[in-house]
C-alpha positions in Angstrom: -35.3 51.9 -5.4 -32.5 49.9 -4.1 -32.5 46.8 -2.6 -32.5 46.1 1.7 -28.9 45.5 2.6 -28.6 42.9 5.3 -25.7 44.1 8.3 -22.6 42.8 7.1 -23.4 43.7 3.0 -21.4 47.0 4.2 -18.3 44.7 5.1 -15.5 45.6 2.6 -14.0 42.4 1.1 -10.4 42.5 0.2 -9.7 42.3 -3.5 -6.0 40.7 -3.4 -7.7 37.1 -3.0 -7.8 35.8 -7.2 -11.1 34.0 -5.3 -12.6 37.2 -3.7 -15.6 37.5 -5.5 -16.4 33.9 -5.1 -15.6 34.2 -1.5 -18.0 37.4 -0.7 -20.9 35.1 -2.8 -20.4 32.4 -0.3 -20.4 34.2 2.9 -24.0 35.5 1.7 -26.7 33.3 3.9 -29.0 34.6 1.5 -28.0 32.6 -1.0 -27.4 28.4 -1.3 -23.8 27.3 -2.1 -21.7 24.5 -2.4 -18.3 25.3 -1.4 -15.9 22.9 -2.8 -11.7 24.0 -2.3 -8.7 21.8 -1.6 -7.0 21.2 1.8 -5.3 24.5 3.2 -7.8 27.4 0.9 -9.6 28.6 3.4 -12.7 26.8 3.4 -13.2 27.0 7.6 -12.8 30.8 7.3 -15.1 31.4 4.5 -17.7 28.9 6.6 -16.8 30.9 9.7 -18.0 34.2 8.4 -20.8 32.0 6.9 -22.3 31.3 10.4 -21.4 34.8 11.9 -23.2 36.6 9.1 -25.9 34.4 9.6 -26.3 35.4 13.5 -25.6 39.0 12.6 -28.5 38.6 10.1 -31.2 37.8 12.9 -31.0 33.5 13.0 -30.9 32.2 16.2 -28.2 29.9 17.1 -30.7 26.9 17.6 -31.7 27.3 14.4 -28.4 27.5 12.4 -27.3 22.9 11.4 -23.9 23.5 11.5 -21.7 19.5 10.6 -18.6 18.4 9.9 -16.8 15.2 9.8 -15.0 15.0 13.1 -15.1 16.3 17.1 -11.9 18.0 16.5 -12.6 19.6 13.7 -16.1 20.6 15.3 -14.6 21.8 18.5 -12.0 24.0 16.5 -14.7 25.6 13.8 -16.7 26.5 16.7 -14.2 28.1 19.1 -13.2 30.1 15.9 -17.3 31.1 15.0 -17.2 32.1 19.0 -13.3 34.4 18.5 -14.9 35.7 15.0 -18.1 37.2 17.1 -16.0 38.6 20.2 -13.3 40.2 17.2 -16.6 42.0 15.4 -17.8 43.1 18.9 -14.4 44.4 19.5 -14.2 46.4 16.4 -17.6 47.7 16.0 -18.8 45.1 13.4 -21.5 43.8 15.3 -25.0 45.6 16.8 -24.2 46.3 20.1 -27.8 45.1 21.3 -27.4 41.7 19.0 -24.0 41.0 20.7 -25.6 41.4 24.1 -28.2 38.9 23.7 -25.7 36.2 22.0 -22.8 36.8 24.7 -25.2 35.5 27.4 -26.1 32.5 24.7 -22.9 31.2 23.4 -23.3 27.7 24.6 -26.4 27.8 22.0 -23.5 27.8 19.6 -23.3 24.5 18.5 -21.3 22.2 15.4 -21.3 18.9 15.7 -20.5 15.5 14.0 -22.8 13.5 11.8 -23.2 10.6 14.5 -24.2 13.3 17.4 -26.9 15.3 15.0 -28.3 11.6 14.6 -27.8 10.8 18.0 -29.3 14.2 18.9 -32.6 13.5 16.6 -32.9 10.2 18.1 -32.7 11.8 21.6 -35.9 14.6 20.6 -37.7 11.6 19.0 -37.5 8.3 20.1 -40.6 6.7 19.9 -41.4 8.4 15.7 -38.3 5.8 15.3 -39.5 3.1 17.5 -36.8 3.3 19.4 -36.3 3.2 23.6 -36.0 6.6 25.1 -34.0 5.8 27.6 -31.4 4.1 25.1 -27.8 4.5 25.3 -24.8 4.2 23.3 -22.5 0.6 23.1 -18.8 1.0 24.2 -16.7 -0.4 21.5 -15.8 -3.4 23.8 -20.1 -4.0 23.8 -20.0 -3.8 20.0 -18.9 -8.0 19.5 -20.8 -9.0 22.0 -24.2 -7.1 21.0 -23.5 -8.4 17.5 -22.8 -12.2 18.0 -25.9 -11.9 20.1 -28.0 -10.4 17.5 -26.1 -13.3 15.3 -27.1 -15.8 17.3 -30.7 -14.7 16.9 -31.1 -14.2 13.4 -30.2 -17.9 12.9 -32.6 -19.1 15.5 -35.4 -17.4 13.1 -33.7 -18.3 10.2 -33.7 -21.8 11.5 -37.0 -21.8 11.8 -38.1 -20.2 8.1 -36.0 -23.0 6.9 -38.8 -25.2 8.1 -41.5 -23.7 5.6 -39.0 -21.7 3.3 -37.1 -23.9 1.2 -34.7 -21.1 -0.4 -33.9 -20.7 3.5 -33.3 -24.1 3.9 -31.1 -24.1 0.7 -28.7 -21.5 2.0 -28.3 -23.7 5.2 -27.6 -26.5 3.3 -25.2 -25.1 1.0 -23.3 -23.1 3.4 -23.5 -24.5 7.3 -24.4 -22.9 10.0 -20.8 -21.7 10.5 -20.0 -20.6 7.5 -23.0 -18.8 7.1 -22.1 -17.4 10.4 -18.9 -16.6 9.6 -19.7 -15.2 5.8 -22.6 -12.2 7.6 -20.4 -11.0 10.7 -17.5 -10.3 7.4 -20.6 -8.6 5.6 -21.4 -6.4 8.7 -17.7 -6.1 9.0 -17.6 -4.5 6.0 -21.7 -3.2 5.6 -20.1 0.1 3.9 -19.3 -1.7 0.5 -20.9 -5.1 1.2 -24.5 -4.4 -0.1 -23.1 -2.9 -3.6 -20.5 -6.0 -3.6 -23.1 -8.5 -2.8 -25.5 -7.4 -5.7 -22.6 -7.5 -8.1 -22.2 -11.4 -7.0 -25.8 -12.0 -6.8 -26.1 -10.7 -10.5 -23.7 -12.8 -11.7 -25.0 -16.1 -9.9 -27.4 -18.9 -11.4 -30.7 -17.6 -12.0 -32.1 -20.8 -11.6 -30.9 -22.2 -8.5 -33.8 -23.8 -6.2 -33.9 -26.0 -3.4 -35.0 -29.0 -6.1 -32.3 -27.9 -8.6 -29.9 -28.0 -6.0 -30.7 -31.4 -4.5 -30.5 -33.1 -7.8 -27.6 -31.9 -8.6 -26.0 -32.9 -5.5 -27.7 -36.5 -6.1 -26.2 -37.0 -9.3 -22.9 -35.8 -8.1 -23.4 -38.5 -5.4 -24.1 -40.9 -7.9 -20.8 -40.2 -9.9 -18.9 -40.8 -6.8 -20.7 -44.2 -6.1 -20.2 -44.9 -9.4 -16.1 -44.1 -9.1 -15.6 -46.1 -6.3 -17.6 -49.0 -7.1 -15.0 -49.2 -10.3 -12.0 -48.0 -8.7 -12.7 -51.3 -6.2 -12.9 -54.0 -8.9 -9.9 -52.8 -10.2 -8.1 -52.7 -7.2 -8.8 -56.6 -6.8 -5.0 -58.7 -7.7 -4.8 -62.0 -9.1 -2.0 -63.9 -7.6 -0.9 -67.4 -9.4 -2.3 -70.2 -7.6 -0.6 -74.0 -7.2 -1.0 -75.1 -10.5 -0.2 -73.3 -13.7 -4.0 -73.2 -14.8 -5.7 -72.4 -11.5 -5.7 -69.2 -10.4 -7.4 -67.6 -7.4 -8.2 -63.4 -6.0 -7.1 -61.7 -3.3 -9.9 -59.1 -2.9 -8.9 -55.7 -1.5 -12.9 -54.6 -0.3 -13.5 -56.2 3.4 -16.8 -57.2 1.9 -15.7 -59.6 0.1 -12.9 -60.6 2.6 -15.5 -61.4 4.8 -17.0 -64.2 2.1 -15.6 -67.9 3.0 -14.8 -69.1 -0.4 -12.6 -66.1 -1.5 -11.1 -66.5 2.2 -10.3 -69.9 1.5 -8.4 -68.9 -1.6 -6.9 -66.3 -0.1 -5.4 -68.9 2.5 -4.8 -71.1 -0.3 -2.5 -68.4 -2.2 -0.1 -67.7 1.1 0.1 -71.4 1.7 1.5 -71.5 -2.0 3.3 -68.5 -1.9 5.5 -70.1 1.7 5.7 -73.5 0.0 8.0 -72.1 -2.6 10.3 -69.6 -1.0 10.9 -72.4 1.0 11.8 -74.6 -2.0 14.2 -71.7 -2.8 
């Protein structure tokens, strides 16, 4: 006993295509494919008769998920799934009854982008998303200004986790407000490769970074530079020869110890000294 042919199994396919087998496998709804073909081969045509075969095997157009990448390209596949059915009607390829009830239904015929099945979803189910029915989309001139907004809110809460959260308050402390700013509108910027780029930094960062780690660190590195500058000002202090050849006095460079009266009266001492002979010159 043979198996039930479905309408368009009688279709002759052309044998001058090296791919003709592979094409008539593809075109079969009854079967699951993955169609993969380089620019120019013919993949809209094969996924053309794809759809029509599907409508001339009984599926609804409603129920036929039909994407592609673009509105162009989704506007031009389906003007050429609508030609397809009016060229099979012409030519006999088509139940007469079947074409009737689809010519009266051809804006049921639908392909659309990624972003308007999602948007389509959303619009049948709002509230299993928790989202606002009567939402709408954001022009791209709304985009910056819905996002420093939702900036500007995420650091008001972060702000206040930092008060309890000391791993919050650690990121504020390292970074600033504005550079932390700055460094998560770049992340959303680029959210496509920012998660897979920011695990691949994270991985490679100190394991045992804490808020108390952090702050000592930063207190010894205080402590260096105290140190530093506490030594770099002693040895900025000159000597300058005083009146006699065994007396000798310092001309501090730190105000603080300009501002004590002995070394200012040796500091007055040393000019004196210093006029007295270049006027003996």
């Amino acid at each position: 006993m043979s198996e039930p042919r479905l309408p368009f199994d009688e279709e002759p396919v052309s044998r001058d295509l090296p791919d003709a087998n592979s094409r008539a496998f593809a075109v079969d709804p009854t079967r699951n494919v993955i169609l993969e073909a380089s620019a120019g081969t013919g993949k809209t045509r094969v996924l053309v008769e794809r759809y029509v075969n599907l409508l001339r095997a009984g599926i609804e157009p409603e129920h036929i998920l039909a994407i592609t990448f673009t509105r162009k390209a989704a506007a031009e596949m389906r003007q050429r799934i609508i030609d397809r059915l009016k060229e099979a009607s012409r030519l006999s390829e088509f139940d007469a009854a079947r074409w009737r009830d689809l010519k009266e239904r051809l804006g049921d015929i639908a392909v659309s982008t990624i972003d308007a099945f999602c948007l389509q979803l959303l619009r049948e189910f709002p509230l299993d998303v928790d989202v606002d029915p009567g939402f709408d989309l954001a022009d791209n001139t709304e985009v910056p200004r819905l996002v420093g907004e939702s900036l500007d809110q995420a650091l008001r809460i972060c702000r206040g986790l930092a008060r309890d959260d000391d791993d919050v308050a650690l990121v504020f402390a390292q970074l600033g407000e504005r550079r932390l700013r700055a460094g998560i509108s770049a992340l959303l910027d680029r959210r496509l490769v920012a998660p897979h780029a920011l695990r691949r930094f994270l991985q490679k960062g100190p394991r045992d970074l804490t808020a108390a780690a952090a702050c000592a660190a930063s207190a010894a590195r205080l402590r260096e530079l105290l140190r530093r500058f506490a030594a770099a000002s002693i040895r900025s202090s000159t000597m300058v020869p005083g009146t006699t050849r065994n007396s000798r006095c310092w001309r501090p460079t730190c105000g603080a110890c300009a501002r004590d009266p002995q070394s200012a009266i040796r500091i007055r001492r040393c000019r004196r000294a210093r006029s007295r002979r270049r006027s003996a010159r």
